[in-house]
mmCIF file of the N, C-alpha and C atoms, coordinates in Angstrom:
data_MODEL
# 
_entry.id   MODEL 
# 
loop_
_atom_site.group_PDB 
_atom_site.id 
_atom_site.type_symbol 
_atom_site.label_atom_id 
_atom_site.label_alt_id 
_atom_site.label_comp_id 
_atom_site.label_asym_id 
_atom_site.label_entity_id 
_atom_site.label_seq_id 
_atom_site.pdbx_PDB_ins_code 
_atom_site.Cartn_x 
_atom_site.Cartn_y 
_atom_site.Cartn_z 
_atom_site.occupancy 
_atom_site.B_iso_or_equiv 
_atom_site.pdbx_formal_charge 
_atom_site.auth_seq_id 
_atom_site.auth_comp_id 
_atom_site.auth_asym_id 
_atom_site.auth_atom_id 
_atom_site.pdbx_PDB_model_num 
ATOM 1   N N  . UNK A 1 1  ? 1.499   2.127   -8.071  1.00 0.00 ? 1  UNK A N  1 
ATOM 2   C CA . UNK A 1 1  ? 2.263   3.183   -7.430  1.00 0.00 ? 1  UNK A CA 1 
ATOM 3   C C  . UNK A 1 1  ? 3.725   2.738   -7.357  1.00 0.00 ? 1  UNK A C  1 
ATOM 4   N N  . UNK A 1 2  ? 4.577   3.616   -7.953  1.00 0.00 ? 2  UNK A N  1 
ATOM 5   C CA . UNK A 1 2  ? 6.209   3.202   -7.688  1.00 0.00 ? 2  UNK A CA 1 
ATOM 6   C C  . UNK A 1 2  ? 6.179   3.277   -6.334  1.00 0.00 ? 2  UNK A C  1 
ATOM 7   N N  . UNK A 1 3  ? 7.238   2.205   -6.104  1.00 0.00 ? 3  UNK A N  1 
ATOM 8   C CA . UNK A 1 3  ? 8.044   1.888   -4.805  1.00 0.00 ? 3  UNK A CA 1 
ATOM 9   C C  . UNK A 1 3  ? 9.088   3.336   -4.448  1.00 0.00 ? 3  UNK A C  1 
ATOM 10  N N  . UNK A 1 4  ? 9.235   4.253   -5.463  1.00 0.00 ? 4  UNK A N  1 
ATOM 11  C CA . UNK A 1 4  ? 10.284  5.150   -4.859  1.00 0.00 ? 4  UNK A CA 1 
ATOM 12  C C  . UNK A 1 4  ? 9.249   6.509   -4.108  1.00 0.00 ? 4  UNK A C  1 
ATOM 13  N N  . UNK A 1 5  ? 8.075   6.321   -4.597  1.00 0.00 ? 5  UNK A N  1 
ATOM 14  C CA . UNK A 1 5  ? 7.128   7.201   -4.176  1.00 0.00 ? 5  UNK A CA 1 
ATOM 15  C C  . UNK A 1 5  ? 6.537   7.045   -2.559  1.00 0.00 ? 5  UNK A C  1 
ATOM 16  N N  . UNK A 1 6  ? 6.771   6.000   -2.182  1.00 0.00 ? 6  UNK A N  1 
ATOM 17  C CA . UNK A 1 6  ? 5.899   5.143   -1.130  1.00 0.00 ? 6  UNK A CA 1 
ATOM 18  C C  . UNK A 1 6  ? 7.469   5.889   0.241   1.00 0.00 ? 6  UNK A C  1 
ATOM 19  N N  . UNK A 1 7  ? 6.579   6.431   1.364   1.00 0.00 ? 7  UNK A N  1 
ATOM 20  C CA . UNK A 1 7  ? 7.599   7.405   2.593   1.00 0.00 ? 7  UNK A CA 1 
ATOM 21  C C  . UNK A 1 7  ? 6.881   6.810   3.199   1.00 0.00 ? 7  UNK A C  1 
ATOM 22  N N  . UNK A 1 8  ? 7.422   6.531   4.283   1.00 0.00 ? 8  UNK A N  1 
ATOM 23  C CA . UNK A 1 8  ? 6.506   6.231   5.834   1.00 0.00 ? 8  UNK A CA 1 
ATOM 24  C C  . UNK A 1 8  ? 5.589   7.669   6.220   1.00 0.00 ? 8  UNK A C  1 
ATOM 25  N N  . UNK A 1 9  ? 4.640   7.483   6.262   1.00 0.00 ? 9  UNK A N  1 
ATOM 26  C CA . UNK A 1 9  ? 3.740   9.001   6.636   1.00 0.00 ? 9  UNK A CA 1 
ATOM 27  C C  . UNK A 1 9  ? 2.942   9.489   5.666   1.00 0.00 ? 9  UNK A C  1 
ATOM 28  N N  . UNK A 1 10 ? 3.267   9.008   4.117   1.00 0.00 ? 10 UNK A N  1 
ATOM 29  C CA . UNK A 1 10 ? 2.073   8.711   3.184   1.00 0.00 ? 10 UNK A CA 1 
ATOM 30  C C  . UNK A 1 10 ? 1.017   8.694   3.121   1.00 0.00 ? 10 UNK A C  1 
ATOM 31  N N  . UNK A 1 11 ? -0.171  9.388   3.151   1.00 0.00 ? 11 UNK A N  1 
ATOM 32  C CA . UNK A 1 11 ? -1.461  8.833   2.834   1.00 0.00 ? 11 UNK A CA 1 
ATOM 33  C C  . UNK A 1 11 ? -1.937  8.225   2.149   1.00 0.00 ? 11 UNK A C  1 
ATOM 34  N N  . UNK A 1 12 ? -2.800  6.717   1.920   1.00 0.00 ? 12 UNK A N  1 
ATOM 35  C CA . UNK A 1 12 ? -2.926  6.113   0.875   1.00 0.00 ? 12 UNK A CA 1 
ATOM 36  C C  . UNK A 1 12 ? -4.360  5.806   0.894   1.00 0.00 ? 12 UNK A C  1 
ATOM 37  N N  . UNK A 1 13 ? -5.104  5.687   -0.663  1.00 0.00 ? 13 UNK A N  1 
ATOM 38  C CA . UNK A 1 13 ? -6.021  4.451   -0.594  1.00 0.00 ? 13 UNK A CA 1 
ATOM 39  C C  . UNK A 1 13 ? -5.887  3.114   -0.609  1.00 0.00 ? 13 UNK A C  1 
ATOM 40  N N  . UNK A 1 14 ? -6.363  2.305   0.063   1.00 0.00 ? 14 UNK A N  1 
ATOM 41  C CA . UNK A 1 14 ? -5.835  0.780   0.031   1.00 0.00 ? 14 UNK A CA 1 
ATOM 42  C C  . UNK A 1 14 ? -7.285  0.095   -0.974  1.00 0.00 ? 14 UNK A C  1 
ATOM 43  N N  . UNK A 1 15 ? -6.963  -0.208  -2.002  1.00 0.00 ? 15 UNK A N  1 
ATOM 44  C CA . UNK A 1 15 ? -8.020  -1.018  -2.446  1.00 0.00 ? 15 UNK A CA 1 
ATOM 45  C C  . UNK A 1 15 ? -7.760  -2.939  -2.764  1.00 0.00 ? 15 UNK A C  1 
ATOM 46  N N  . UNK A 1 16 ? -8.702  -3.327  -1.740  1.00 0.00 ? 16 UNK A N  1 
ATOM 47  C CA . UNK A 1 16 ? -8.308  -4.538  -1.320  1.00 0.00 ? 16 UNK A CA 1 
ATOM 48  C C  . UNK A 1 16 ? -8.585  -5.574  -2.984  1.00 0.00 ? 16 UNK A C  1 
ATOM 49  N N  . UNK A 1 17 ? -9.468  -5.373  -3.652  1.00 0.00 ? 17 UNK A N  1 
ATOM 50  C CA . UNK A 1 17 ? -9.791  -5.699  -4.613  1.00 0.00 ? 17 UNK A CA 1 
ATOM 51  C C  . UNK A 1 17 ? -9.034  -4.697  -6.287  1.00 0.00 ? 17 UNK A C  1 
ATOM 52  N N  . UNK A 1 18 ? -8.380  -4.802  -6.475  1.00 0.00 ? 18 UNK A N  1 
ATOM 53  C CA . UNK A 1 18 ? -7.568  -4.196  -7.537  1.00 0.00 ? 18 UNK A CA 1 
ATOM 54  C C  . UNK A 1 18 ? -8.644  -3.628  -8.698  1.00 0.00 ? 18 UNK A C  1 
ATOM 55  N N  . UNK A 1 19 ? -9.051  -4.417  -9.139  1.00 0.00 ? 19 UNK A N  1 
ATOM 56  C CA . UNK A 1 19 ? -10.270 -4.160  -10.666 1.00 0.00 ? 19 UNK A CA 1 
ATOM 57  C C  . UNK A 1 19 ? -11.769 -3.311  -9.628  1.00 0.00 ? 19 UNK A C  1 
ATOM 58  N N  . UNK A 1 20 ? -11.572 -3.084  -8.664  1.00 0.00 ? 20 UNK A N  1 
ATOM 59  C CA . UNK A 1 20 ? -12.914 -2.693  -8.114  1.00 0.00 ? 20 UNK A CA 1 
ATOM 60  C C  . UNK A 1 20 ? -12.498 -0.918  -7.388  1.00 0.00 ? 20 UNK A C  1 
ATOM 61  N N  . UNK A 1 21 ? -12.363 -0.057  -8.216  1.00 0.00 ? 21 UNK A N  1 
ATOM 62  C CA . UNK A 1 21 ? -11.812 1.075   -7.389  1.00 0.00 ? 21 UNK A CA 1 
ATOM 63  C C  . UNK A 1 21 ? -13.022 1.677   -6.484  1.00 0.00 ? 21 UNK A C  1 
ATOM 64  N N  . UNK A 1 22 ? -14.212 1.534   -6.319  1.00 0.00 ? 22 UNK A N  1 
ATOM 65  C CA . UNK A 1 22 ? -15.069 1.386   -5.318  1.00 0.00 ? 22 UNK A CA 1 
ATOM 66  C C  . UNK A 1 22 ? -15.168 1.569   -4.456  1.00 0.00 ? 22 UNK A C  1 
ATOM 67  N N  . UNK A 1 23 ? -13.993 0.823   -3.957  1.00 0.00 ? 23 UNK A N  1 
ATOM 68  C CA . UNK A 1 23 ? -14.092 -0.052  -2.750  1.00 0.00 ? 23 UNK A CA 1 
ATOM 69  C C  . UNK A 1 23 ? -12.798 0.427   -2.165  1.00 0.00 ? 23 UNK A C  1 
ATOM 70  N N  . UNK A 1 24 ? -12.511 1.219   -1.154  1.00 0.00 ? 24 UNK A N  1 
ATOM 71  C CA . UNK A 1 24 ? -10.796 1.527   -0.776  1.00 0.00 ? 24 UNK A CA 1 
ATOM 72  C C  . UNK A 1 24 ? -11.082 1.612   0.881   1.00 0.00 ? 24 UNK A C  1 
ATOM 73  N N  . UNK A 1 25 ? -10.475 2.040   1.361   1.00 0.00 ? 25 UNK A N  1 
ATOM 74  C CA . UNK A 1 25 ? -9.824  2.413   3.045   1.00 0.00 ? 25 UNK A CA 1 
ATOM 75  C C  . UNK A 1 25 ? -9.072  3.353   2.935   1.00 0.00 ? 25 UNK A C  1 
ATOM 76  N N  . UNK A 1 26 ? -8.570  4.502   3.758   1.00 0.00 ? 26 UNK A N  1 
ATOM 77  C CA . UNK A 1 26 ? -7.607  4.829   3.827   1.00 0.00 ? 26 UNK A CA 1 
ATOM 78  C C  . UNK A 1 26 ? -6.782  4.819   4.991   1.00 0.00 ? 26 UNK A C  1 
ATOM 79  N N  . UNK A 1 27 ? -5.598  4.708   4.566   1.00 0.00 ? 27 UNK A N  1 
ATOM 80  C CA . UNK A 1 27 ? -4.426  4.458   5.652   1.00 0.00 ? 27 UNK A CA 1 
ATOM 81  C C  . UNK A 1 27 ? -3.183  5.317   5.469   1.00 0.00 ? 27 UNK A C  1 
ATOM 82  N N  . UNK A 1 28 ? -1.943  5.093   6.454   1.00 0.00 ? 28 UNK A N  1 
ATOM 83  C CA . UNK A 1 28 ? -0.839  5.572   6.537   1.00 0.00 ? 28 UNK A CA 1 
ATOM 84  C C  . UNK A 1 28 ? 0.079   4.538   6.221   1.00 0.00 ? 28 UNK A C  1 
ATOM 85  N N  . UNK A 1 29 ? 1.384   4.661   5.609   1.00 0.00 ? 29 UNK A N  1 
ATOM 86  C CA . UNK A 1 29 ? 2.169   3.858   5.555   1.00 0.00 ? 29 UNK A CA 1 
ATOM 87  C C  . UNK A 1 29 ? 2.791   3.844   6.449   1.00 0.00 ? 29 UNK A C  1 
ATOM 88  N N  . UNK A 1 30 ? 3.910   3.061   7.118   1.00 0.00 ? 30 UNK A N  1 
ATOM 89  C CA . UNK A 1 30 ? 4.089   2.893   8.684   1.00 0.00 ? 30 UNK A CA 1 
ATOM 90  C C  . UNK A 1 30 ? 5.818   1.835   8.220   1.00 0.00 ? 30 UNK A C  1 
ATOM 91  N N  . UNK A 1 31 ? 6.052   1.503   7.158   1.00 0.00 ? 31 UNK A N  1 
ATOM 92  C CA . UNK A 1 31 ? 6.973   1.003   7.225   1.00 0.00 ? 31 UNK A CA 1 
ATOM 93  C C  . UNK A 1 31 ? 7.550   1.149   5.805   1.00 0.00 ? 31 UNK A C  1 
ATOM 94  N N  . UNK A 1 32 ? 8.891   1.071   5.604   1.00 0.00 ? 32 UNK A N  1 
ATOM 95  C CA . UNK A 1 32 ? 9.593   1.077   4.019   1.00 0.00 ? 32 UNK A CA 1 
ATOM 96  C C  . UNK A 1 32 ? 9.023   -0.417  3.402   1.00 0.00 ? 32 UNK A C  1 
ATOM 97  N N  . UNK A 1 33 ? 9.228   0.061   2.008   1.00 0.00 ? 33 UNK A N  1 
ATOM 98  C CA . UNK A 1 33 ? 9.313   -1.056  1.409   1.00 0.00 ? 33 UNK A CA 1 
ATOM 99  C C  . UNK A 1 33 ? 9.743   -2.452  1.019   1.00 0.00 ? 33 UNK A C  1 
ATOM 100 N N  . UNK A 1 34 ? 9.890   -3.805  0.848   1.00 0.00 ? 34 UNK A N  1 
ATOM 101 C CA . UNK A 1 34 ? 10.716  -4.452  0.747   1.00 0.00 ? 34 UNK A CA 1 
ATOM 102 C C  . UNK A 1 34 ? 10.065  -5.808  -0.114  1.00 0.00 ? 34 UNK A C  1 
ATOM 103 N N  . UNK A 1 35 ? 10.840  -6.285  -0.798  1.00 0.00 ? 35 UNK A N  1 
ATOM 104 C CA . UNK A 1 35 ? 10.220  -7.604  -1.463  1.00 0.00 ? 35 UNK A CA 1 
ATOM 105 C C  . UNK A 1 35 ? 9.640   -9.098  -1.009  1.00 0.00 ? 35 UNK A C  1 
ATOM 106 N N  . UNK A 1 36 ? 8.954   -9.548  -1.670  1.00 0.00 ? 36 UNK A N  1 
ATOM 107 C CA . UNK A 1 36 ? 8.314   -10.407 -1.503  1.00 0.00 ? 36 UNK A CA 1 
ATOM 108 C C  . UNK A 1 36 ? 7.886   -11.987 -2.746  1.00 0.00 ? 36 UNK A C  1 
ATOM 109 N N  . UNK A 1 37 ? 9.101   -12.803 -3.190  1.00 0.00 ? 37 UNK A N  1 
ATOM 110 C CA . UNK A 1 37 ? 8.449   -13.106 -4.140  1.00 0.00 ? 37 UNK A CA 1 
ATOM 111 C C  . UNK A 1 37 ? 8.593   -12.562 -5.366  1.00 0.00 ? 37 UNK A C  1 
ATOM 112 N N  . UNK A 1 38 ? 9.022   -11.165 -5.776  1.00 0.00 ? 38 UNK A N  1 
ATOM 113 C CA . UNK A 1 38 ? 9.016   -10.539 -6.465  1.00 0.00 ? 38 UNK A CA 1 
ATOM 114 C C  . UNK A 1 38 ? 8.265   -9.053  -6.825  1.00 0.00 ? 38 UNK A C  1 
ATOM 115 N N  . UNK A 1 39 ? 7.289   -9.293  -5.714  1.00 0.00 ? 39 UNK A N  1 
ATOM 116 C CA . UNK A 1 39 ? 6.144   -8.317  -5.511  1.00 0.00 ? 39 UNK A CA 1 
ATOM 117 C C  . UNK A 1 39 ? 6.671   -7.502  -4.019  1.00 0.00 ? 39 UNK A C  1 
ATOM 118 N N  . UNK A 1 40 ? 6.855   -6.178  -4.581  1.00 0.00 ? 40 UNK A N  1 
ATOM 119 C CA . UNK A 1 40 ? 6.962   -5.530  -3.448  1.00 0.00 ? 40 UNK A CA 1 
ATOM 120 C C  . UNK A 1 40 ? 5.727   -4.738  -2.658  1.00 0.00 ? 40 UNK A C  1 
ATOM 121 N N  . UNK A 1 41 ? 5.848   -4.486  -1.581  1.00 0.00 ? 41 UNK A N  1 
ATOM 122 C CA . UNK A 1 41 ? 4.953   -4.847  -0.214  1.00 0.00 ? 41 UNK A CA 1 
ATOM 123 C C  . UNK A 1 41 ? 5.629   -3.817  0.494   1.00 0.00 ? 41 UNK A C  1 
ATOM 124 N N  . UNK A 1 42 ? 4.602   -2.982  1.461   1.00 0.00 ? 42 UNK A N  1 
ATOM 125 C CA . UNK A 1 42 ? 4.932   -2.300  2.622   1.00 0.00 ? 42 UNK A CA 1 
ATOM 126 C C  . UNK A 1 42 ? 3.988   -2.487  3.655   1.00 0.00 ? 42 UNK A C  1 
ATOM 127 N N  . UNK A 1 43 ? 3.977   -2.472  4.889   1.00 0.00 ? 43 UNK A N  1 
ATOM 128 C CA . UNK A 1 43 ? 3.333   -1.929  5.986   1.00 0.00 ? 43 UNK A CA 1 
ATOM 129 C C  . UNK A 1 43 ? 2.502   -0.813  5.807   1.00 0.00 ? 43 UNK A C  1 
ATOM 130 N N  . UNK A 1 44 ? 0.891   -0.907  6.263   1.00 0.00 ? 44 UNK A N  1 
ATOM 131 C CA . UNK A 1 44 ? -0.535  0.183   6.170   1.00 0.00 ? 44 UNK A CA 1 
ATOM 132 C C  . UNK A 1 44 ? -0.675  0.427   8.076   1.00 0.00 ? 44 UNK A C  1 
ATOM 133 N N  . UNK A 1 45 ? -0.990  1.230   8.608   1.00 0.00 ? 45 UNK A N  1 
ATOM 134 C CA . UNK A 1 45 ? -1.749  0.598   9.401   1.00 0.00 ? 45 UNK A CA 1 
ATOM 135 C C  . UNK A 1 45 ? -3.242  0.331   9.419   1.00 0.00 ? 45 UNK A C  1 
ATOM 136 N N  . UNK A 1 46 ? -4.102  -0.578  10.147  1.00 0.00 ? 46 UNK A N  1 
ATOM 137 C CA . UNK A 1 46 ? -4.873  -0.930  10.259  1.00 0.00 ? 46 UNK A CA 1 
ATOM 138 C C  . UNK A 1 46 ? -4.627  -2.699  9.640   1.00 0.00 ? 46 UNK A C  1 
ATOM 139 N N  . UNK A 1 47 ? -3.514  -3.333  9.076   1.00 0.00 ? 47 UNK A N  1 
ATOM 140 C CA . UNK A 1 47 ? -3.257  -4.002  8.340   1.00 0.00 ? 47 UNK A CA 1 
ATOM 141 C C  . UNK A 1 47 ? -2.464  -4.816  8.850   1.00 0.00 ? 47 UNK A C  1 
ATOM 142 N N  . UNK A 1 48 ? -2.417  -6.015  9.283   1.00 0.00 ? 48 UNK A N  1 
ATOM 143 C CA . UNK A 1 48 ? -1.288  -7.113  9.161   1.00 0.00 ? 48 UNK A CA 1 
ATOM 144 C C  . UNK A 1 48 ? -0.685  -7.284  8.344   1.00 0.00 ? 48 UNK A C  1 
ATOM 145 N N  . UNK A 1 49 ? 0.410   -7.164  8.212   1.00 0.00 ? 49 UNK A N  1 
ATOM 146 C CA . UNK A 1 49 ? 1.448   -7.793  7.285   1.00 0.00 ? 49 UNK A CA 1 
ATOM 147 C C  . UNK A 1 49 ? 1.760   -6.669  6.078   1.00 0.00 ? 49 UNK A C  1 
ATOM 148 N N  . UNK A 1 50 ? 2.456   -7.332  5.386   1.00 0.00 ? 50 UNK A N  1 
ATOM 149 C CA . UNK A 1 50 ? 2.613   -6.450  4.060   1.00 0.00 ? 50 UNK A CA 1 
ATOM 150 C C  . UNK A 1 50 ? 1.565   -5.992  3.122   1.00 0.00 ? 50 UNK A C  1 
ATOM 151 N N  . UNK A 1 51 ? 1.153   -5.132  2.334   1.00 0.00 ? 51 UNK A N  1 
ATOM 152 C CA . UNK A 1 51 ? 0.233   -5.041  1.006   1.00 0.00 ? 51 UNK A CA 1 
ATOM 153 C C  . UNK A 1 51 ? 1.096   -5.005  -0.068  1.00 0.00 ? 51 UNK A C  1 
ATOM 154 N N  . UNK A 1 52 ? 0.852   -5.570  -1.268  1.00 0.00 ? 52 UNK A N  1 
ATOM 155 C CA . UNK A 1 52 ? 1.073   -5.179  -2.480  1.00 0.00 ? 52 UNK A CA 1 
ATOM 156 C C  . UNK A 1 52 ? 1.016   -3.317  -2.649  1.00 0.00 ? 52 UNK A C  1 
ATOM 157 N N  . UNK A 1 53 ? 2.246   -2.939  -3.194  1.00 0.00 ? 53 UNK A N  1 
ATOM 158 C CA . UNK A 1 53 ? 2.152   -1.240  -3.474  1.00 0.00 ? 53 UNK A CA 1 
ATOM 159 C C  . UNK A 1 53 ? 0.806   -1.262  -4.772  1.00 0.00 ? 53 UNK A C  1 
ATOM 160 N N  . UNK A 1 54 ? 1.081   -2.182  -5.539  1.00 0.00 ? 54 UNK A N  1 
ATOM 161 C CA . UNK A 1 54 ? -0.170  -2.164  -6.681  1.00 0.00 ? 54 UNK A CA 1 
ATOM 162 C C  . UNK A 1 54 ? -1.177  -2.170  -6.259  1.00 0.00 ? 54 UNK A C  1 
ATOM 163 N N  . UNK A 1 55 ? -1.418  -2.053  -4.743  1.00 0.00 ? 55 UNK A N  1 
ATOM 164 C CA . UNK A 1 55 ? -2.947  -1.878  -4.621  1.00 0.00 ? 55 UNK A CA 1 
ATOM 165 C C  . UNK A 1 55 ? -3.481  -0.799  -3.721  1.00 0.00 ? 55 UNK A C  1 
ATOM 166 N N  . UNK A 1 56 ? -2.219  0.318   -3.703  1.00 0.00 ? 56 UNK A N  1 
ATOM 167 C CA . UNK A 1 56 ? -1.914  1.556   -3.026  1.00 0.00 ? 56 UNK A CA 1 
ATOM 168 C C  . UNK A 1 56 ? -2.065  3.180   -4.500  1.00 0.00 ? 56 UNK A C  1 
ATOM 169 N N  . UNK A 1 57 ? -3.007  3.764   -3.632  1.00 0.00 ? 57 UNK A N  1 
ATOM 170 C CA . UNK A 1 57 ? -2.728  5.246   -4.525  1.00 0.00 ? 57 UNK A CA 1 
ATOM 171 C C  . UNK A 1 57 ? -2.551  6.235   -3.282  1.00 0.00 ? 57 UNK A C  1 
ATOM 172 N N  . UNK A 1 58 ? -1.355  7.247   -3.476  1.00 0.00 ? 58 UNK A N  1 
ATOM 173 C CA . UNK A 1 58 ? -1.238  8.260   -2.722  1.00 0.00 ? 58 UNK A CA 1 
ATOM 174 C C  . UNK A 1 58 ? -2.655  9.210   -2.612  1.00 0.00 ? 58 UNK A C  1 
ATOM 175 N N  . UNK A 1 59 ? -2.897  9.595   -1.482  1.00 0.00 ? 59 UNK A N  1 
ATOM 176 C CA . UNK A 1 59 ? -4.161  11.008  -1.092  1.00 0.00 ? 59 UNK A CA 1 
ATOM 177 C C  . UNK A 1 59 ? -3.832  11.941  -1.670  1.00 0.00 ? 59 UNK A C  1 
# 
């Protein structure tokens, strides 16, 4: 998922395992984006810390 797509208030699937679409949660995004390493990351809730956007699809 692009980073320009990703709004606070978003609905997302979170799939914790990337190769396993199976398997998701869904959440809200709750914070902008920002880097990490090179890998950019936002705020879910239900979630500590940052996620990888690569492991985010909009609802």
């Amino acid at each position: 998922m692009a980073h320009e797509l990703i709004k606070k208030g978003t609905k997302v699937k979170y799939y914790p395992i990337i190769t396993n679409k199976s398997i998701f949660s869904e959440h809200e995004v709750i914070s902008e984006c920002w880097e990490i390493c090179g890998e950019m990351v936002v705020k879910i809730s239900g979630k500590s810390g940052g996620v990888s956007i690569n492991h985010l699809e909009a609802i």
